[in-house]
Structure formats: C-alpha cells, structure tokens
Z-matrix of the N, CA and C atoms (Angstrom, degrees):
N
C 1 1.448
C 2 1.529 1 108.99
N 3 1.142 2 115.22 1 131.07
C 4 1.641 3 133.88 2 173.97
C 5 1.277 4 123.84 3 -56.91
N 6 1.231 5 125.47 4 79.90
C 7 1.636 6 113.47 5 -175.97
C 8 1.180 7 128.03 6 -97.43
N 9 1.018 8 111.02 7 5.27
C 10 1.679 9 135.27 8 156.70
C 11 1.355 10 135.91 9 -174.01
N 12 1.185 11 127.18 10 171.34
C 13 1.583 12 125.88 11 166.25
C 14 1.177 13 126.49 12 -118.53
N 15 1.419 14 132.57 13 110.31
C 16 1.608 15 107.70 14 152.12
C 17 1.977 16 129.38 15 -100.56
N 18 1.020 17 118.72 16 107.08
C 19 1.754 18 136.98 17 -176.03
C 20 1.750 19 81.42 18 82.42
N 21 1.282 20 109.19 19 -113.21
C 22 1.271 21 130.35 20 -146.51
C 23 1.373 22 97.93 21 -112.48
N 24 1.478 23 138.76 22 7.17
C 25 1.210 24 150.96 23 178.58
C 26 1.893 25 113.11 24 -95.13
N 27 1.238 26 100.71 25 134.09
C 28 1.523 27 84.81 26 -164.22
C 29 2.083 28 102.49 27 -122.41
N 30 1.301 29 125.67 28 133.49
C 31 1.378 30 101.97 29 -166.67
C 32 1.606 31 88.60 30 -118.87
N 33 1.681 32 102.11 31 154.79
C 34 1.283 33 127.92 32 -175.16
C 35 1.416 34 110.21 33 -144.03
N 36 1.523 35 116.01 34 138.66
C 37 2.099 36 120.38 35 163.28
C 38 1.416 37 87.55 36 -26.84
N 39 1.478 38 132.44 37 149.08
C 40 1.320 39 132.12 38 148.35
C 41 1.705 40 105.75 39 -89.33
N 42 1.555 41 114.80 40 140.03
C 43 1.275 42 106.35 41 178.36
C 44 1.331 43 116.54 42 -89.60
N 45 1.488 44 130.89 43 -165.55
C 46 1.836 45 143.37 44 159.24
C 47 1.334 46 89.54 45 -42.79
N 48 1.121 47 132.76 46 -96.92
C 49 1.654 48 148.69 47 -147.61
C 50 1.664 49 110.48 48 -60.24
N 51 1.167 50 99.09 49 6.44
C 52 1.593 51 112.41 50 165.45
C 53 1.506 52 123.73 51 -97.86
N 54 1.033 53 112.04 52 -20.97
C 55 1.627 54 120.29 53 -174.15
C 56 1.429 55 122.13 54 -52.65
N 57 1.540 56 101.66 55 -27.52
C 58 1.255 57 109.20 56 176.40
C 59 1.796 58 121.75 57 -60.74
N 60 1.402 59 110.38 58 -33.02
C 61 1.157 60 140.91 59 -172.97
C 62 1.785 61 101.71 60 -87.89
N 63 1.497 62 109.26 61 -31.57
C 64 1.638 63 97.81 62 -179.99
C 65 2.053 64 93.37 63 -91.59
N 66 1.469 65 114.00 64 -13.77
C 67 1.429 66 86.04 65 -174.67
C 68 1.494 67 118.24 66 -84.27
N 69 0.997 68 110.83 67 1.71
C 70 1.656 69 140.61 68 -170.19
C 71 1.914 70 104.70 69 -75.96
N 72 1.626 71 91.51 70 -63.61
C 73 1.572 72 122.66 71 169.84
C 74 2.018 73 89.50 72 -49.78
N 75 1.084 74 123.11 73 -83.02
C 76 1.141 75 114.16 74 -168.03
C 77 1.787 76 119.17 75 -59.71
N 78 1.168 77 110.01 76 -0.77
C 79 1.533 78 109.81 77 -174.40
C 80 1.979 79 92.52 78 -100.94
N 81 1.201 80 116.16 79 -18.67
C 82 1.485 81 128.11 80 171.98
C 83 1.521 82 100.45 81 -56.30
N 84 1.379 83 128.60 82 -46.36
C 85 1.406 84 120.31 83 -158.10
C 86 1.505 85 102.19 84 -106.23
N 87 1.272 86 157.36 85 72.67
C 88 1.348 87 146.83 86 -175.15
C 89 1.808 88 99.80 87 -74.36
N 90 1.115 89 109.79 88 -26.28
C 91 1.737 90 102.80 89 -175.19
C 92 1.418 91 121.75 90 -56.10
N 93 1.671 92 91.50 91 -33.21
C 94 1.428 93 97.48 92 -176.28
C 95 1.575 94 116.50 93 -98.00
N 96 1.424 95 128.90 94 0.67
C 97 1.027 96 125.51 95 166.52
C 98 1.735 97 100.30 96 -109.84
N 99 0.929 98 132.41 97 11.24
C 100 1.607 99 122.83 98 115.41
C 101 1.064 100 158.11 99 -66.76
N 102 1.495 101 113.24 100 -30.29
C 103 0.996 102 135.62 101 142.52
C 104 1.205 103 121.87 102 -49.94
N 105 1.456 104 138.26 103 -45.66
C 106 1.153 105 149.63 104 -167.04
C 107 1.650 106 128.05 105 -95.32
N 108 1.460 107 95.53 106 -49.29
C 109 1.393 108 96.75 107 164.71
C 110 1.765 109 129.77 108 -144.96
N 111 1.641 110 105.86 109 36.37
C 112 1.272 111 144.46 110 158.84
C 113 1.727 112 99.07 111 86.39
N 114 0.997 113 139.10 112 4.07
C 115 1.636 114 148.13 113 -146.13
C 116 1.635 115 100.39 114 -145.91
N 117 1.476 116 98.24 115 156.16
C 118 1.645 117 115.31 116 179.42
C 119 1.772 118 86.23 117 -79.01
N 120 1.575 119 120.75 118 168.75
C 121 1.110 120 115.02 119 -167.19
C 122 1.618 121 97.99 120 -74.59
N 123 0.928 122 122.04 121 164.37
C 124 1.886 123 130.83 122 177.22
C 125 1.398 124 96.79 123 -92.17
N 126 1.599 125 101.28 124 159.32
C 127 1.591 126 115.31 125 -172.47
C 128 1.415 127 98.69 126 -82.72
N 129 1.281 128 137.36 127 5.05
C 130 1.437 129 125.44 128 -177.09
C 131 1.865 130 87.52 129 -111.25
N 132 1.503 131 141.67 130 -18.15
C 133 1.476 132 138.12 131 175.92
C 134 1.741 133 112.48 132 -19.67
N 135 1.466 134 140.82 133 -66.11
C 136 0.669 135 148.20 134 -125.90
C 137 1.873 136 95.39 135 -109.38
N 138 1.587 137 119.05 136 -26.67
C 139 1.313 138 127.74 137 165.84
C 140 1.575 139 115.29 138 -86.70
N 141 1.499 140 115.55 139 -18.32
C 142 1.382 141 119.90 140 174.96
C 143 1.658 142 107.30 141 -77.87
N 144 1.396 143 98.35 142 -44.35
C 145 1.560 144 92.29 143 177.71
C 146 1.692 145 125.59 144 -94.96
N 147 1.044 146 117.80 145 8.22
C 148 1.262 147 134.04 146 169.63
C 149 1.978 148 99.57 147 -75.06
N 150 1.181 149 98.86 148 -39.06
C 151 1.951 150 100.34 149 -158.78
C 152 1.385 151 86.06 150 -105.87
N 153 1.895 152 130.05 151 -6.50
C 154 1.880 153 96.53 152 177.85
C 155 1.496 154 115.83 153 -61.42
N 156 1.479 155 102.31 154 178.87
C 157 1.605 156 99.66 155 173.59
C 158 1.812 157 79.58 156 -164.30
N 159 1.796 158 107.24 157 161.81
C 160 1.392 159 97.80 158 161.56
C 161 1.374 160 126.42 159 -70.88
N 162 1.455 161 117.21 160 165.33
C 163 1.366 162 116.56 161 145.58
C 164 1.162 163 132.90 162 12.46
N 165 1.516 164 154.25 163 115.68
C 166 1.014 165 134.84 164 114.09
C 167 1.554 166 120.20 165 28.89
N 168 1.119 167 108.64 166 -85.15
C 169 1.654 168 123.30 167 -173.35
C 170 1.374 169 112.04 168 -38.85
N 171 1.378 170 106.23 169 -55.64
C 172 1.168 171 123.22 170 -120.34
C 173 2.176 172 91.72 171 -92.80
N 174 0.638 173 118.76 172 117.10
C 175 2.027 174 112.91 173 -171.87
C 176 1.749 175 123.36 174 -84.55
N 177 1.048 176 98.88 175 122.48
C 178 1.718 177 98.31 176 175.09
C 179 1.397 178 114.11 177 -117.20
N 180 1.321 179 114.24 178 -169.86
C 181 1.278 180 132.01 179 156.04
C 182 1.860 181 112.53 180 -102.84
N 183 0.952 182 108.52 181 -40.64
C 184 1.759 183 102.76 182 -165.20
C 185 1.890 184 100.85 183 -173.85
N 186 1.129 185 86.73 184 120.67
C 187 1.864 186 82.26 185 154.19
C 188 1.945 187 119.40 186 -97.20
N 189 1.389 188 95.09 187 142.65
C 190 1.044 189 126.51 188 177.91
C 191 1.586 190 126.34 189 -94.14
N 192 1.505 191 121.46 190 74.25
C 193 1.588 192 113.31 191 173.84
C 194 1.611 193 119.00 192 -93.49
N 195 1.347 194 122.14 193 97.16
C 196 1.118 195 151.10 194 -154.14
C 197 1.751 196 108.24 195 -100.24
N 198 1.374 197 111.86 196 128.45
C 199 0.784 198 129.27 197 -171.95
C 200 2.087 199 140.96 198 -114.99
N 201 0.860 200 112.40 199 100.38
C 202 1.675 201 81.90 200 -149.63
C 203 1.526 202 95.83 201 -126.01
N 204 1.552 203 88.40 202 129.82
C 205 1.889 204 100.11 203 -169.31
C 206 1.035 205 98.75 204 -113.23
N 207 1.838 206 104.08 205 179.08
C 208 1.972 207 112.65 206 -168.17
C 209 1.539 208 82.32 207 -125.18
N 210 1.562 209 82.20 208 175.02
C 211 1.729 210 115.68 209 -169.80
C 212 2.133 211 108.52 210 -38.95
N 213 1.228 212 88.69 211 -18.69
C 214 1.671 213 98.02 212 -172.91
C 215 1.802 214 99.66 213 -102.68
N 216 0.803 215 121.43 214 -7.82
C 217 2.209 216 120.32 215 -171.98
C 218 1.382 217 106.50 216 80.08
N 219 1.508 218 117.89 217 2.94
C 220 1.792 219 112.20 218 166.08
C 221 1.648 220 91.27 219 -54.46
N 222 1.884 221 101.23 220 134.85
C 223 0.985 222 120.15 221 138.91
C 224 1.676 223 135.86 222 -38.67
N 225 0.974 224 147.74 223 43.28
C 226 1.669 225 143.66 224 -149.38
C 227 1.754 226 114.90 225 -86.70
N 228 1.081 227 105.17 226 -29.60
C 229 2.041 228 117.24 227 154.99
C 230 1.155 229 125.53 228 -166.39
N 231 1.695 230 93.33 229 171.70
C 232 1.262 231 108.20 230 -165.29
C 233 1.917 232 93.84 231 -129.94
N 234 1.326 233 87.62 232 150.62
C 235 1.440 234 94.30 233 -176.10
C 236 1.768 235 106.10 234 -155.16
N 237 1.662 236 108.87 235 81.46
C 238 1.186 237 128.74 236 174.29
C 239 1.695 238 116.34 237 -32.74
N 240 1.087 239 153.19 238 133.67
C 241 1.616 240 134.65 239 -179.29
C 242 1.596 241 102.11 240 -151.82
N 243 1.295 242 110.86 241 133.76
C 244 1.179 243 132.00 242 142.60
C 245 1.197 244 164.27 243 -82.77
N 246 1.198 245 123.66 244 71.99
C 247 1.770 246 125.27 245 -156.63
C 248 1.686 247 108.86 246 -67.17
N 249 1.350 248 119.90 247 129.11
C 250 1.309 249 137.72 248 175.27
C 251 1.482 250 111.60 249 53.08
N 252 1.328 251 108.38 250 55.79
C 253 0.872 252 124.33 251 -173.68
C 254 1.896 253 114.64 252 -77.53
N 255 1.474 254 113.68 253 113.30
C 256 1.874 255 107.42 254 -144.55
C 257 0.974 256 155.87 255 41.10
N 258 1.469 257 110.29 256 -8.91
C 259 1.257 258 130.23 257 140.61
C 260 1.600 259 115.34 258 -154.22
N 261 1.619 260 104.16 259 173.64
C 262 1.670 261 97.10 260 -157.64
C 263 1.741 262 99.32 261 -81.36
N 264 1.769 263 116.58 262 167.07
C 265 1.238 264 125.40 263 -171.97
C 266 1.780 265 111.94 264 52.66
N 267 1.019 266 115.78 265 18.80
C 268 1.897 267 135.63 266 164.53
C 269 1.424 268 93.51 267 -88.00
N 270 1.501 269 130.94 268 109.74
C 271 1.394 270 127.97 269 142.12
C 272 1.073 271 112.96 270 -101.85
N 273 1.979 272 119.71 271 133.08
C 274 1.243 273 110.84 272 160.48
C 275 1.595 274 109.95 273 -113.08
N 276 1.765 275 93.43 274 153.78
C 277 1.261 276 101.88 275 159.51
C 278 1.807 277 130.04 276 -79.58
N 279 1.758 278 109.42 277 128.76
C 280 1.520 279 86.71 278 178.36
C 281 1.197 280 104.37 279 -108.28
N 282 1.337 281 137.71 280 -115.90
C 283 1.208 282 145.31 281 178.17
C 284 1.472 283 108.56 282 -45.00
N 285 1.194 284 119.99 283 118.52
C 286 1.768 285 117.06 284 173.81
C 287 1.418 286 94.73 285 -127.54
N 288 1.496 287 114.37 286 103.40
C 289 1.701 288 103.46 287 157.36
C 290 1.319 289 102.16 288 -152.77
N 291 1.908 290 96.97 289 164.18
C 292 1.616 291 117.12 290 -159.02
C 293 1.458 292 85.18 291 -119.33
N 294 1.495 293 96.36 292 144.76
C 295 1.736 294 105.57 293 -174.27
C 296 1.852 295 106.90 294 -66.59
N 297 1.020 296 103.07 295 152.16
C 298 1.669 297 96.44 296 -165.84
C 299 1.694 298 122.54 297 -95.95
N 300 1.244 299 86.69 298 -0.31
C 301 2.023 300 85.43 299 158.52
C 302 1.674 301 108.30 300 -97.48
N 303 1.156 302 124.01 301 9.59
C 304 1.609 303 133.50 302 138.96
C 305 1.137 304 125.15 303 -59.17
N 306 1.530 305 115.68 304 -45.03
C 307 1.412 306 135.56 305 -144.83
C 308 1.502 307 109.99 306 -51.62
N 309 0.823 308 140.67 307 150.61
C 310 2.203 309 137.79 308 -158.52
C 311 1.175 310 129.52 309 62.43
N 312 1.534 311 123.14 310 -0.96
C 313 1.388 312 117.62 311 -167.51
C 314 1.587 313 101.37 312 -91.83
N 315 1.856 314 116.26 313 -7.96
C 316 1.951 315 99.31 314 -167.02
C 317 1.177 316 99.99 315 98.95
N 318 1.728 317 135.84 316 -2.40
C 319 1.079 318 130.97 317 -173.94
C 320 1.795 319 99.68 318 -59.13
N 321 1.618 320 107.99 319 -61.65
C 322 1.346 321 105.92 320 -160.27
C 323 1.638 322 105.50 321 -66.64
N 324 1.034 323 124.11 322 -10.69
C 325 1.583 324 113.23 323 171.55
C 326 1.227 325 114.71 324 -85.18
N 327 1.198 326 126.86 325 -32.48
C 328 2.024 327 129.54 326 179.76
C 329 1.718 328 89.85 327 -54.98
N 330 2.078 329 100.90 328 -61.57
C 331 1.498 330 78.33 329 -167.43
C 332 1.677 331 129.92 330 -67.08
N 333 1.791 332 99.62 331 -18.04
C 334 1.614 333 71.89 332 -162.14
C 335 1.707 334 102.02 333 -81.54
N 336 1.040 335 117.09 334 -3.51
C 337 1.825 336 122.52 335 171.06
C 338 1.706 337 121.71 336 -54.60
N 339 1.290 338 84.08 337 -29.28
C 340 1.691 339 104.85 338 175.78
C 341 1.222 340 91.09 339 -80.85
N 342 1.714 341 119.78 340 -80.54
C 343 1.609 342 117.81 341 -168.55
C 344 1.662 343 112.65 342 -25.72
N 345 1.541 344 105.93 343 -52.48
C 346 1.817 345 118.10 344 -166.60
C 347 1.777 346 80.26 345 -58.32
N 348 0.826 347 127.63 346 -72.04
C 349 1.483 348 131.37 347 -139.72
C 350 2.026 349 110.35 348 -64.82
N 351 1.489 350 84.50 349 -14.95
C 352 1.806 351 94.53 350 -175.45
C 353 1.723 352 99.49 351 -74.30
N 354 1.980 353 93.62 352 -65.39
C 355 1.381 354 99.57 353 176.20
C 356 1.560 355 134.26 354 -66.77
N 357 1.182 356 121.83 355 8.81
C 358 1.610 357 138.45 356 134.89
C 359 1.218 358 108.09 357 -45.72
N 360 1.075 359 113.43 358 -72.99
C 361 1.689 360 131.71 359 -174.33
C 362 1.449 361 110.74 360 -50.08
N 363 0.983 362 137.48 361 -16.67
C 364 1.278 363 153.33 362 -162.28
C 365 1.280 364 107.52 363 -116.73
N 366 1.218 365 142.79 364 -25.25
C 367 1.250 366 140.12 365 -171.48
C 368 1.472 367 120.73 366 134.27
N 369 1.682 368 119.31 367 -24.70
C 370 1.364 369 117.49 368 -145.72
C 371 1.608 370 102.92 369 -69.55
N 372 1.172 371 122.16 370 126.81
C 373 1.679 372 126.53 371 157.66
C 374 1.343 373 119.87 372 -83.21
N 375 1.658 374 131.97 373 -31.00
C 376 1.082 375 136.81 374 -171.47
C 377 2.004 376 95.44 375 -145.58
N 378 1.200 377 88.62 376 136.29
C 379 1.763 378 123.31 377 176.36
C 380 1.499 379 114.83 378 -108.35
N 381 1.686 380 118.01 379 108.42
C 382 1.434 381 112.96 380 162.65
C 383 1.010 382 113.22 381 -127.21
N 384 1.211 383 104.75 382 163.52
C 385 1.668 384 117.36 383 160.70
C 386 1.692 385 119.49 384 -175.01
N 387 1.630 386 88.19 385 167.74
C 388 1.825 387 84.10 386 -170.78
C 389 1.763 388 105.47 387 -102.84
N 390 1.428 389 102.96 388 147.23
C 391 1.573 390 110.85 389 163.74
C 392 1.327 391 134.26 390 -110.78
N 393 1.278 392 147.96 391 123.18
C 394 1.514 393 117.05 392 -130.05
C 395 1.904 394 80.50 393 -103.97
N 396 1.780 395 106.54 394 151.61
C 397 1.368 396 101.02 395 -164.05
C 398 1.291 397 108.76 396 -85.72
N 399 1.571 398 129.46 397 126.48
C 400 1.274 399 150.94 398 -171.53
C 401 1.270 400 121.76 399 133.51
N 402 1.822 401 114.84 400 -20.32
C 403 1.459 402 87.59 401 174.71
C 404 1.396 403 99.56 402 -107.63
N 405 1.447 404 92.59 403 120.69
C 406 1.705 405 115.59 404 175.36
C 407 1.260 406 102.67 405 -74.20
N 408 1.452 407 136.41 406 15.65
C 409 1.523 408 115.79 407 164.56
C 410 0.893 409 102.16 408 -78.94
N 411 1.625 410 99.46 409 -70.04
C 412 1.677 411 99.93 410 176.00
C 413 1.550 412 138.00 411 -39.23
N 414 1.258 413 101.65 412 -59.72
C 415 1.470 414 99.55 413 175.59
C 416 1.971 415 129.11 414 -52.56
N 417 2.074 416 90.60 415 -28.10
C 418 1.513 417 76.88 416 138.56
C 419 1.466 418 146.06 417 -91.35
N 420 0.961 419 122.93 418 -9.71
C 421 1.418 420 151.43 419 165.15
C 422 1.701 421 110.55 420 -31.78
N 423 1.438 422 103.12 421 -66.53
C 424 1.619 423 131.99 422 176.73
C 425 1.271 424 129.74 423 -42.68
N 426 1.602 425 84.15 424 -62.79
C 427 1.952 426 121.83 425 168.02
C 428 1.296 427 106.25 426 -62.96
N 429 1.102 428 126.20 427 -25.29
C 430 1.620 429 126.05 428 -179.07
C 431 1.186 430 99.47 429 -85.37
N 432 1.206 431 141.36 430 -1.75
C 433 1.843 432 136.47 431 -140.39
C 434 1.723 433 94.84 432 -144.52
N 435 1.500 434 108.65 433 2.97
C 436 1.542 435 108.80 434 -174.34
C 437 1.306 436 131.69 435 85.74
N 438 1.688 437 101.51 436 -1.08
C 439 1.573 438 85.22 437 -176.24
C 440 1.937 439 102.70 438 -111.22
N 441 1.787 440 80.11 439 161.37
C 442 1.812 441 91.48 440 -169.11
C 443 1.052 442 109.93 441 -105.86
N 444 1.355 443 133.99 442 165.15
C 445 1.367 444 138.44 443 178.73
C 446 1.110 445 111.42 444 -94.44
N 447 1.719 446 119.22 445 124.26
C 448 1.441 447 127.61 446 -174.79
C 449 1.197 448 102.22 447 -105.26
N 450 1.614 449 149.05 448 -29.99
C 451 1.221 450 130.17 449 -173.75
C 452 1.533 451 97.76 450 175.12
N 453 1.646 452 101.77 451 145.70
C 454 1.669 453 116.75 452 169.59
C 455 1.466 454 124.57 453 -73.35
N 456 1.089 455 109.47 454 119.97
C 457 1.663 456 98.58 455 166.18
C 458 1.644 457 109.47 456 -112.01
N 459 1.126 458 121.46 457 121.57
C 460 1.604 459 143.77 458 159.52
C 461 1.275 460 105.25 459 -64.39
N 462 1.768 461 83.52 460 144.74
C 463 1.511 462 86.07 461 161.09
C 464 2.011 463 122.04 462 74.20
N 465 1.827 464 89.01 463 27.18
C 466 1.706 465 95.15 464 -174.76
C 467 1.221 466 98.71 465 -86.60
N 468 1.271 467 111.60 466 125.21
C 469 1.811 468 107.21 467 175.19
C 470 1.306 469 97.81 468 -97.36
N 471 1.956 470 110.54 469 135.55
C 472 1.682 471 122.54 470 -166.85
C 473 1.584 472 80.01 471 -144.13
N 474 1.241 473 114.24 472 111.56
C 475 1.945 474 111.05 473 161.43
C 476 1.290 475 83.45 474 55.82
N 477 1.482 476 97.07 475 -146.75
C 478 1.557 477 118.03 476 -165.20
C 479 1.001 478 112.62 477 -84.79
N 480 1.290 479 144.07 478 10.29
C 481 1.203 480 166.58 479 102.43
C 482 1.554 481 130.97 480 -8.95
N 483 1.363 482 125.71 481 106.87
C 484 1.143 483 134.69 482 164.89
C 485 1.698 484 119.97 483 -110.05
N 486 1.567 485 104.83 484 111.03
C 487 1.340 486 109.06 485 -168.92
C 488 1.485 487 146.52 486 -104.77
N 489 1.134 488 139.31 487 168.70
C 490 1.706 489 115.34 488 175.26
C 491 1.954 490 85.55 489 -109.40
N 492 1.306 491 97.91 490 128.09
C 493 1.477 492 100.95 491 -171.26
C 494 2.113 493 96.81 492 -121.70
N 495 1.341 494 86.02 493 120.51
C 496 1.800 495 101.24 494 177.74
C 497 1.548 496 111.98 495 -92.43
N 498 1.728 497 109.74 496 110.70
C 499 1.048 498 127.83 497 164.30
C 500 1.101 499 138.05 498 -88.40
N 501 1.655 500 110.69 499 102.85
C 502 1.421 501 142.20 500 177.84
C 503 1.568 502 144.60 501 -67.48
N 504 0.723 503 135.57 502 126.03
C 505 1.769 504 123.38 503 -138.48
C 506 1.693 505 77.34 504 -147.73
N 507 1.524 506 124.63 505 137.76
C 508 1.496 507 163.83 506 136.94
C 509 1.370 508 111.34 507 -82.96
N 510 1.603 509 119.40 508 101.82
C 511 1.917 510 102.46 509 150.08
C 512 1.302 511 100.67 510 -79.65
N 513 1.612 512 104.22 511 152.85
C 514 1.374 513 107.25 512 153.78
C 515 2.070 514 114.45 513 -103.47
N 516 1.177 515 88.06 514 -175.92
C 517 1.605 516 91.57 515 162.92
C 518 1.406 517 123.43 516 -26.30
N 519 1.354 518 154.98 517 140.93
C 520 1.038 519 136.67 518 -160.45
C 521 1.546 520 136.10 519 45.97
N 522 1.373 521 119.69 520 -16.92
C 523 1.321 522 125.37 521 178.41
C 524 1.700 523 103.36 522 -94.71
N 525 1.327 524 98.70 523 174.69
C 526 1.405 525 97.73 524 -165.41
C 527 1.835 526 91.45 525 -156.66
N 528 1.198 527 118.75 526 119.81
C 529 1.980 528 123.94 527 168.16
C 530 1.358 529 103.58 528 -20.98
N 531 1.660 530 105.82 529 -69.10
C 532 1.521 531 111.48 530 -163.53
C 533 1.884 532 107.83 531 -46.66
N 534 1.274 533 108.34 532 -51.82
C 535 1.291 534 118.93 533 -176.39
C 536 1.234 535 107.46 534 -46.71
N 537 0.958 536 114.69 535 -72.19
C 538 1.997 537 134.00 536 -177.90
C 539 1.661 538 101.03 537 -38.32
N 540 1.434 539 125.87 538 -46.12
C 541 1.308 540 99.86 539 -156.41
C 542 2.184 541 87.83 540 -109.92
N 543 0.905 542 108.95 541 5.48
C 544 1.350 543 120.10 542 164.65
C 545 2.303 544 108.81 543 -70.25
N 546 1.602 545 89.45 544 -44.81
C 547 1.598 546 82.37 545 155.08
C 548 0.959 547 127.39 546 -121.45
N 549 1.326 548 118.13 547 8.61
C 550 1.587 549 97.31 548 160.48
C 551 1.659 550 136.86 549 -128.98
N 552 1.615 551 101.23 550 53.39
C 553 0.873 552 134.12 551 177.47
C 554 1.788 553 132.19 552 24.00
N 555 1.597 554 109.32 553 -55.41
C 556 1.193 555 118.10 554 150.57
C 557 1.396 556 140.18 555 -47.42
N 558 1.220 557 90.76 556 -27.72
C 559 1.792 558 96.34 557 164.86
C 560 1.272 559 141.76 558 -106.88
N 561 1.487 560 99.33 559 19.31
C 562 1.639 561 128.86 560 153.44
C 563 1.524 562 114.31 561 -45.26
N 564 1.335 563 120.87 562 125.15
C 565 1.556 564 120.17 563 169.67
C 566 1.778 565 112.50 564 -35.93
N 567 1.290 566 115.22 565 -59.56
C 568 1.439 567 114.19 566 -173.60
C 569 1.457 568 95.68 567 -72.92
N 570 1.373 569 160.43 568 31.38
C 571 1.441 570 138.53 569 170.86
C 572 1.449 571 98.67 570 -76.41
C-alpha cells in the first residue's frame, strides 16, 4: 500500500521479505556506518533494524519502517518513523538514508518533504530526531530542514561506536519549542 510519493518515487511499510533489498540499501552507504558506528554495516544491519523498537520506557503509538522505491522497485530509502513518540503528536525521525549512488541529485530532500508533509497529515505537531556529532552532512542536512538542536546526549552506544548524539526538535504549524520541551522533558537543554 502507497503511503506516499515523492516525484516518481513511491513509499511503502517495508515488509520481512524485503530486508534483503534494505541490507543492500545499507551496504550502499559505508560512510555512514563509519561514521556512526565505526564498522562497514554488518550482515545482520538490515534484520537489526527491521526488529529495533524503543526502550521499554520510552511510549509510542506505532513504528514506521518506510520504504521508498523508483520507477524500476530499486530500493533507494529508508526512512525509519515514529508516531507519538513520548508524548502524543511527537514524531521522531530514526534512521533516514538515501542509497549512495543517488547521493546529490535532491533525492533525500523530495523524500523527506514528502515524509514531513505525510506526518503533518497524520497528526504530527513536533518533529525529532538525533544526529550523531560529526557527520556534518547530516547535521547540515537537518538544519537546512528547520530543525534546532535541543540538547547533547553522551555516551550513545552505535556498534562499536560510542557517541555524542545531537538532539533535534521541528515545530510544526501549531507547535511551539517552548511547548515541546515543556512535555517532553528529556529534551530540555539541562537534561
């Protein structure tokens, strides 16, 4: 089922019998799973992140592993999502990446403009997510996309990787910073 579009790119839940096609997608980007968690991605990447979920603690409504193919069914991204994520109308972003013999064309901005524009549609008032600190693509990437940095967390363990991970917060329409970190506490500068 079609849950959105961006140009000629079409995104869908990715299912089980797809993984093969997202571990492929993740064997496309090695920069960023160097960057991220010091290692080329591992042959289990694409089954580890298919089955994460948060915390215990931490409360949602539904995870979202999102998928978005071209005119041919190449896999080309993935765009992890979280609905009410610690509190309700909280979407976070998790994993957002565009396969990397794409990489420069505007791919990752069509989609995530679509993504922003789905989860509008859906309810979202406030948009987060984390960027782990060093990759300056991303973090310009983000910053270009509106969102601000609310607070550091140390000490993110990614693979072999231990990280300083920058937490990013989007209002939308109706939302407001003050509001957002008024409920959701953890992402207060002093947490």
């Amino acid at each position: 089922m079609t849950l959105f579009t961006a140009g000629s790119l079409t995104a869908s839940e990715l299912a089980e019998d797809e993984l093969p096609d997202l571990q492929r997608l993740f064997e496309s980007n090695p920069a960023y799973f160097e960057i991220a968690e010091g290692e080329p991605a591992r042959p289990d990447a694409a089954r580890r992140n298919f089955d994460a979920r948060p915390p215990a603690d931490m409360t949602y409504t539904r995870f979202w592993t999102i998928g978005m193919r071209d005119a041919s069914g190449a896999l080309v991204a993935l765009c992890d999502v979280i609905e009410d994520l610690l509190a309700p109308r909280v979407w976070h972003v998790g994993l957002f990446m565009v396969a990397g013999d794409v990489h420069g064309r505007g791919i990752g901005r069509a989609v995530y403009e679509a993504l922003e524009r789905w989860m509008v549609g859906h309810g979202a008032l406030w948009l987060r997510l984390g960027v782990v600190e060093g990759n300056t693509r991303a973090e310009r990437f983000w910053r270009a996309q509106g969102y601000l940095e609310t607070r550091r967390r140390e000490r993110f363990e990614m693979g072999r990787k231990t990280n300083m991970l920058l937490v990013m917060v989007k209002p939308l329409a109706g939302g407001a910073l003050d509001a957002y970190l008024a409920l959701v506490a953890r992402d207060r500068p002093e947490s």
